[in-house]
C-alpha positions as CSV (number, residue, x, y, z in Angstrom):
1,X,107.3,105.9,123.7
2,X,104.4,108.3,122.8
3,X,101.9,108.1,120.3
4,X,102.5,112.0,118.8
5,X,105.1,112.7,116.6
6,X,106.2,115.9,115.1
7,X,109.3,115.9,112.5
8,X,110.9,116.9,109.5
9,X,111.5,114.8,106.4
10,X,114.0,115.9,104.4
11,X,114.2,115.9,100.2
12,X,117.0,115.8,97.7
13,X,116.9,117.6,94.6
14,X,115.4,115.3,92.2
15,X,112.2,114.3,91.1
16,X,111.9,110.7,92.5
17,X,108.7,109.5,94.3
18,X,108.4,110.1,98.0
19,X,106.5,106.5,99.8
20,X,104.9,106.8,102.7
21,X,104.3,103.0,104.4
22,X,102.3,102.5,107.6
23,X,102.6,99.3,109.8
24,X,100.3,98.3,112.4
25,X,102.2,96.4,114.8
26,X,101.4,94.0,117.3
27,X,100.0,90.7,116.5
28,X,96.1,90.9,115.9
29,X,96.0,94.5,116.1
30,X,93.6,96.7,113.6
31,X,94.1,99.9,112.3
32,X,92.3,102.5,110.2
33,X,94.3,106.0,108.9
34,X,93.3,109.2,107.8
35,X,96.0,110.9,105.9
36,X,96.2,114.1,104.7
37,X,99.0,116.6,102.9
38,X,98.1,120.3,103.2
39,X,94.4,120.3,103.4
40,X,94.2,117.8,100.5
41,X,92.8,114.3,101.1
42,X,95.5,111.4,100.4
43,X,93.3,108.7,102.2
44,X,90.2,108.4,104.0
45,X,89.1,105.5,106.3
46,X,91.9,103.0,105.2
47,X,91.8,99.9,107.1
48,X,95.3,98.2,107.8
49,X,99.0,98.1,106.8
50,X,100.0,100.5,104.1
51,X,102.7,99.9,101.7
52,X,104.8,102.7,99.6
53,X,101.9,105.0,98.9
54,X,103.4,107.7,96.6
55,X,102.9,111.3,98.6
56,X,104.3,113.5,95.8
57,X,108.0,113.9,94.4
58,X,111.1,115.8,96.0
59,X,110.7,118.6,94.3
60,X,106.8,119.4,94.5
61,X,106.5,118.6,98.5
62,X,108.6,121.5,100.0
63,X,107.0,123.0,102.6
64,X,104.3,120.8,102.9
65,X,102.5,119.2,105.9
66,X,101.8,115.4,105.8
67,X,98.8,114.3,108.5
68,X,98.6,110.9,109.7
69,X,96.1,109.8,112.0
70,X,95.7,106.5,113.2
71,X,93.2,104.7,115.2
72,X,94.7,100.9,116.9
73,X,92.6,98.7,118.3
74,X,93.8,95.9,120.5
75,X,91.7,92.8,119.3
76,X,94.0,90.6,120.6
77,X,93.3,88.3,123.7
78,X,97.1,87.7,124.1
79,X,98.4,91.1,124.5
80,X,97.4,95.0,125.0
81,X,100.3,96.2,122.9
82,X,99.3,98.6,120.0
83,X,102.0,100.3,118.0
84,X,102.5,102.5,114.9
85,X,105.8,102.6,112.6
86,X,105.8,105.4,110.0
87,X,107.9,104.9,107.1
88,X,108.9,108.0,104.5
89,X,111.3,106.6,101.4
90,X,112.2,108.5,98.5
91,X,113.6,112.1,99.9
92,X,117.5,112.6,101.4
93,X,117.6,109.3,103.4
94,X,115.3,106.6,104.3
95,X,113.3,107.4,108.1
96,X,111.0,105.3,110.2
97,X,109.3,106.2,113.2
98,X,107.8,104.3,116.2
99,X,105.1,105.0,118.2
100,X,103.4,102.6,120.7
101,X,101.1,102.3,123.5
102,X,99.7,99.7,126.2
103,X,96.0,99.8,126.5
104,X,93.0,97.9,128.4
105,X,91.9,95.0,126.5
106,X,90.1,96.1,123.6
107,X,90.4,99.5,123.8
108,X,92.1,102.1,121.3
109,X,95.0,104.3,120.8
110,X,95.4,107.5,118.7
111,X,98.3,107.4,116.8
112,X,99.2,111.5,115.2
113,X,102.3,112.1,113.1
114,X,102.9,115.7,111.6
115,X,105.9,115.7,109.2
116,X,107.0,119.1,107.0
117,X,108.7,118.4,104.0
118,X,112.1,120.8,104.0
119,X,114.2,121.0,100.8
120,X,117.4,122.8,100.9
């Protein structure tokens, strides 16, 4: 798998929340995310899992460019495995995507994920 991703999320007409959660996967693995939408600042330096951080709502986010950035470190001395999964909840249907990486023991991977918001 790779550790870019570029997609499109798509919203329904309404005014519901959209959630963005971030999981940083592989047992004793560390993570810290920079997440912008547009050229607005959503988070800076979060360490960790995130869970169902409102973005915006369906109908304010069309056209807009959601930034994730997201450094892994393997601390584990069991495994070199780092992975990502990006969760958006909220819009037309509910969408995850994976990312992952093996890596030298105790190194990093760079985790990027562009998504546009599209409303029809």
């Amino acid at each position: 798998m790779s550790n870019d991703i570029v997609k499109t999320y798509i919203l329904n007409r309404s005014s519901e929340d959209i959630k963005l959660s971030l999981i940083i996967g592989g047992i004793e693995q560390t993570g810290t995310s920079l997440i912008t939408l547009n050229e607005d600042m959503v988070l800076n330096d979060y360490q960790g899992d995130l869970h169902q951080k409102v973005i915006g709502k369906n109908d304010n986010l069309h056209l807009k460019k959601l930034n994730i950035i997201t450094v892994v470190t393997d601390t584990s001395p069991n495994h070199n495995h780092t992975d990502l999964y990006v969760l958006l909840e909220g819009g037309f249907v509910t969408k995850g995507y994976k990312m992952e990486e093996e890596v030298q023991p105790g190194a990093t991977s760079v985790y990027t994920a562009e998504i546009t918001f599209y409303q029809f």
